[in-house]
PAKOLTI-92552 format. One record per residue (C-alpha): chain; x, y, z. Coordinates in Angstrom, 3 decimals. Layout:
BEGIN
   chaine         xx         yy         zz
        A          X          Y          Z
...
//
This chain:
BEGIN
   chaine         xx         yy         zz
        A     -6.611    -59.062    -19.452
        A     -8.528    -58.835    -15.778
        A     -5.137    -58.412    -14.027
        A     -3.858    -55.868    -16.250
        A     -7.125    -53.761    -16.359
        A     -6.962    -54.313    -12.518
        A     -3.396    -52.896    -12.483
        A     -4.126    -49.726    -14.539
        A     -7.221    -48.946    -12.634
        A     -5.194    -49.419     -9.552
        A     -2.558    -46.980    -11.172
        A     -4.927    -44.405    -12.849
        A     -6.312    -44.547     -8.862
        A     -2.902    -43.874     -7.121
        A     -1.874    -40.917     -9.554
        A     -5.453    -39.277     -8.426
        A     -4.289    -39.777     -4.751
        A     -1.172    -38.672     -5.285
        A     -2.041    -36.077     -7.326
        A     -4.535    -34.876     -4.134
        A     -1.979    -35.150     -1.867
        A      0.386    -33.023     -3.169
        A     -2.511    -30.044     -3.951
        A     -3.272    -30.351     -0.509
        A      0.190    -29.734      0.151
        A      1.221    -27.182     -1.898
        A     -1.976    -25.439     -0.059
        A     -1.553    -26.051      3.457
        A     -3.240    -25.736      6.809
        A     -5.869    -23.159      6.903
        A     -4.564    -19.900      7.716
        A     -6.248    -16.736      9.298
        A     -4.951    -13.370      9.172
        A     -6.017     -9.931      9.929
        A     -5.026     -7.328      7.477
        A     -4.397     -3.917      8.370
        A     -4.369     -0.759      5.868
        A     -5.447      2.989      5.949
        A     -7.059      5.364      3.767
        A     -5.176      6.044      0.760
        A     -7.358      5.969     -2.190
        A     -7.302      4.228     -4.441
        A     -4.765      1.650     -3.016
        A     -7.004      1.313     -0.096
        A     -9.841      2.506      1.238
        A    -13.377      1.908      3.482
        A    -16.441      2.658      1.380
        A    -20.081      2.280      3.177
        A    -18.059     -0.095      6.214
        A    -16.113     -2.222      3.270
        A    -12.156     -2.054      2.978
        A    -11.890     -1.828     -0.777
        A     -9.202     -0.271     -3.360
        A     -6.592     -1.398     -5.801
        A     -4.720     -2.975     -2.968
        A     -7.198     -4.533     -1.037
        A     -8.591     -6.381     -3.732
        A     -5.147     -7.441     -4.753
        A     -4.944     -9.089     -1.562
        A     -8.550    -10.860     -1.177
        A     -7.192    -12.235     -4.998
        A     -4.113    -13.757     -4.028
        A     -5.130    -14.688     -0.808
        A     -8.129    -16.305     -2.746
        A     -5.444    -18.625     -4.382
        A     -3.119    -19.290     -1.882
        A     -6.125    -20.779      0.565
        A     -5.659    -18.065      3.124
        A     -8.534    -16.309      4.719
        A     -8.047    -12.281      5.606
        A     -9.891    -10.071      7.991
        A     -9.327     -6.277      6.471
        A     -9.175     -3.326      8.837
        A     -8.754      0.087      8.204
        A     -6.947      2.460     10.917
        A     -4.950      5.550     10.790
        A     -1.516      4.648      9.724
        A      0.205      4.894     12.784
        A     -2.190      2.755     14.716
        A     -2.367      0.109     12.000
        A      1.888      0.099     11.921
        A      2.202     -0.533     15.948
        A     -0.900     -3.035     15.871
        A      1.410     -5.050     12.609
        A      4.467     -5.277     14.599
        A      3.235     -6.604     17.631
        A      0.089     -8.752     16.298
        A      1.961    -12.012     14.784
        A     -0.951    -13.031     12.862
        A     -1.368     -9.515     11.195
        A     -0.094     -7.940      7.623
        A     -0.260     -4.227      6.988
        A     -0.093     -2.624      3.597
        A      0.110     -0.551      1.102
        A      4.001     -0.502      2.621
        A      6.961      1.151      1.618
        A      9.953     -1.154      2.015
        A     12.595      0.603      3.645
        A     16.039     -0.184      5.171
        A     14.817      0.526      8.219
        A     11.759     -1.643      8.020
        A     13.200     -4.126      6.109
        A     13.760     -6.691      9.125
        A     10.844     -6.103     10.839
        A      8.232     -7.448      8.067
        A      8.099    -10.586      6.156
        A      7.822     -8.902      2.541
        A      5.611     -9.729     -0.518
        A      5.063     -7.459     -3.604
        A      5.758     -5.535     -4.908
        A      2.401     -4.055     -5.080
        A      2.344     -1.297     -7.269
        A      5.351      1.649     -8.198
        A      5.258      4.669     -6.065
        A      5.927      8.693     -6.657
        A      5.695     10.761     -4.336
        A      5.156     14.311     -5.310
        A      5.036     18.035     -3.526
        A      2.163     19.985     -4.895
        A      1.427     23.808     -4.493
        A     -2.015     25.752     -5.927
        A     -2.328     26.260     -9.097
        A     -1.703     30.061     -8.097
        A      1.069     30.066     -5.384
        A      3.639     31.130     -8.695
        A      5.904     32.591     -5.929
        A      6.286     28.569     -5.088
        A      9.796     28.081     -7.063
        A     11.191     24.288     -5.589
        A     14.497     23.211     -7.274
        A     15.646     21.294     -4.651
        A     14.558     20.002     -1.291
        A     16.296     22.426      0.471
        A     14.064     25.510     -1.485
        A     11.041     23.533      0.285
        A     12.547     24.581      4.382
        A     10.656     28.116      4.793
        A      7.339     26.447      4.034
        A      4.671     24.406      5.799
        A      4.372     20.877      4.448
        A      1.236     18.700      5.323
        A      2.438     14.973      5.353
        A      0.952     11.857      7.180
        A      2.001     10.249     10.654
        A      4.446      7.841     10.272
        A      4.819      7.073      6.385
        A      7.623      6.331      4.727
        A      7.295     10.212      3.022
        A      7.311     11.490      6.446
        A     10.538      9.952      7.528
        A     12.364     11.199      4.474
        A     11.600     14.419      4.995
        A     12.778     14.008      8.772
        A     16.025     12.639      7.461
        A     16.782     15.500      5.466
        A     16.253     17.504      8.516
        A     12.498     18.555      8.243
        A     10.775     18.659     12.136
        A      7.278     18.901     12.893
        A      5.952     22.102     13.233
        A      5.205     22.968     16.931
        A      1.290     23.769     17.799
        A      2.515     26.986     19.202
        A      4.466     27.992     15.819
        A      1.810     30.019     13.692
        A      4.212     31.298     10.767
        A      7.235     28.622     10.531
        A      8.071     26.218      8.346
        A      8.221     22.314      8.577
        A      6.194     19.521      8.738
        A      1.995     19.698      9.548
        A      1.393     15.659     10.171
        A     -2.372     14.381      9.654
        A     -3.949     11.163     10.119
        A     -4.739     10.267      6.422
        A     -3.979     11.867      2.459
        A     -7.826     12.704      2.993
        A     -7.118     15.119      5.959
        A     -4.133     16.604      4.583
        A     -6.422     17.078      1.130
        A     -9.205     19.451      3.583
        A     -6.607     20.844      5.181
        A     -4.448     21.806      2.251
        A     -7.691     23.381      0.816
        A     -8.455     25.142      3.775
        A     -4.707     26.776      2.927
        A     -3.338     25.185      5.981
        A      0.258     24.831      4.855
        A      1.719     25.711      1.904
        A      2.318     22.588      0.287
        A      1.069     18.805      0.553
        A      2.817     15.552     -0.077
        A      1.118     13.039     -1.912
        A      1.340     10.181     -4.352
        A      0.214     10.976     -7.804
        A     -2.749      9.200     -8.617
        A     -3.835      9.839     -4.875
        A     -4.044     13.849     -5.194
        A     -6.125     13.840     -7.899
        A     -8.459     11.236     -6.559
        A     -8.699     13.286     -3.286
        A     -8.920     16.053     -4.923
        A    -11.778     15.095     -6.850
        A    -13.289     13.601     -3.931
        A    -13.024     16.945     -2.074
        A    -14.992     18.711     -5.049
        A    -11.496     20.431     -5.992
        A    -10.617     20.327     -9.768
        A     -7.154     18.131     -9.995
        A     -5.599     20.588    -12.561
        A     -6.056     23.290    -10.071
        A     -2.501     21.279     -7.986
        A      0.597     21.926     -9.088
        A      3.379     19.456     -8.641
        A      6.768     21.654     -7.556
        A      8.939     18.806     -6.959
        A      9.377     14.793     -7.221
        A      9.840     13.817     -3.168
        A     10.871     10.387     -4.395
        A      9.874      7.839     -7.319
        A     12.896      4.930     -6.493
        A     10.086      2.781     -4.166
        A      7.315      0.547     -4.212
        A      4.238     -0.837     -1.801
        A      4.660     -3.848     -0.612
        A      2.258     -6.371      1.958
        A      4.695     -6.182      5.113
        A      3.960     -9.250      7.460
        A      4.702     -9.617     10.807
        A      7.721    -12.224     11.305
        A      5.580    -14.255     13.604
        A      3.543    -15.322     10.357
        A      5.455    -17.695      9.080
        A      8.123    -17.872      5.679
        A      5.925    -20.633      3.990
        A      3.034    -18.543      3.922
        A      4.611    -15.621      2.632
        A      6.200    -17.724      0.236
        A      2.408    -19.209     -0.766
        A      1.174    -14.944     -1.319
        A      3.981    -14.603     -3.407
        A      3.308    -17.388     -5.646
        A     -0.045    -16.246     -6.253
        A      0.888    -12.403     -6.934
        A      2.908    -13.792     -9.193
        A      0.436    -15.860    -10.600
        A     -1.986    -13.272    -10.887
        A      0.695    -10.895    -12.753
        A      1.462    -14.202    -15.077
        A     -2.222    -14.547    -16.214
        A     -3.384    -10.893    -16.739
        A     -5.604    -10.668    -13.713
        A     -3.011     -8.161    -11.699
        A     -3.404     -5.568    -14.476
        A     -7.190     -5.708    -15.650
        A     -7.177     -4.662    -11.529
        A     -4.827     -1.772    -12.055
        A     -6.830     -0.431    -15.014
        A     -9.909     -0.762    -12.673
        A     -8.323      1.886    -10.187
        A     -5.112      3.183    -10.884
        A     -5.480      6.088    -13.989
        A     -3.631      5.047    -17.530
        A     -0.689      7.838    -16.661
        A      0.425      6.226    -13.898
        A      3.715      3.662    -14.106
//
């Protein structure tokens, strides 16, 4: 009876060790990384020194879970995309994931559906967009560098040159919260934005949402994504993606949308 109570302890003992072993497996080394974003409320954004949003917390969730440790910084866009392709310990989001970007990044995500909208005031009636192409005589504000930006480029849009007072094409700020004052200032004519952003930028701005018209759908076929540098490597991309979708598996994803994102929003 001794000897077999011996051998089950003994066995009841190895299944704990092995059971150990393989946790501390499945979570790995400790891992650092910074984590670069930009202000695009309510994705992400710095309140009071504190990189916060929909997106941000997203990240500190899954990272949470997957037993990796992140260092958020918020930067203008184009700053934050140079630093996350040369930095191989750094991750930049909220990203589009293009065919252009697509080898440069480790991917995880997606993060959230994206639509991208051109707005005009509420009383610029002569606005009339049916197509892209009705959008060329007028002065866009976009931001440096995002994926919007490019598309427009594609389809032939330029920057507008500092010594061009009347033309049209593209007026490039830092941030959606630049373009916001400068679209109320009547800067240009019309201001690309996601959704849910203008009318949280608009709010913040002390501008009633209603008062923006959207004139045209830029593009609703994409999603964010967390783009990581290649240098990080595939096992702990792999370990993010198991916990986003974890935390889409067990509710916790979407009690964080309704936190942030508004109820109209896909």
């Amino acid at each position: 009876m001794k000897n077999r109570w011996t051998q089950c302890l003994r066995g009841a003992l190895l299944a704990c060790l092995v059971g150990v072993a393989g946790w501390v497996q499945s979570a790995g080394p400790p891992v650092e990384l910074t984590a670069l974003t930009e202000q695009l409320p309510p994705l992400n954004m710095e309140v009071d020194g504190k990189v916060t949003g929909f997106s941000s917390e997203l990240l500190d969730m899954i990272a949470a879970d997957a037993g990796i440790t992140v260092r958020k910084q918020a930067l203008p866009w184009a700053r934050a995309y140079d630093r996350a392709l040369r930095q191989s310990d750094t991750l930049i989001y909220s990203m589009v994931r293009t065919p252009e970007r697509e080898s440069l990044f480790r991917w995880v995500g997606p993060i959230s559906p994206r639509r991208i909208v051109l707005y005009r005031w509420a009383d610029r009636s002569d606005i009339v967009l049916k197509t892209l192409d009705d959008a060329r005589p007028y002065r866009i504000g976009s931001t440096l560098e995002s994926a919007a930006t490019k598309l427009l480029e594609k389809q032939g849009f330029a920057p507008i040159p500092a010594t061009d007072a009347a033309g049209g094409g593209l007026e490039l700020g830092v941030n959606d919260e630049a373009n916001m004052r400068k679209f109320i200032a009547k800067r240009f004519d019309l201001l690309v934005s996601l959704d849910w952003a203008a009318a949280h930028n608009a709010k913040n701005a002390g501008m009633d949402p209603a008062l923006l018209v959207p004139a045209l759908v830029l593009d609703d076929s994409a999603a964010y994504w967390f783009g990581l540098n290649p240098g990080i490597s595939p096992e702990i991309a792999k370990r993010l993606d198991q916990a986003l979708l974890k935390s889409k598996a067990d509710g916790r994803y979407n009690q964080l949308r309704q936190k942030y994102l508004p109820k109209n929003t896909r």
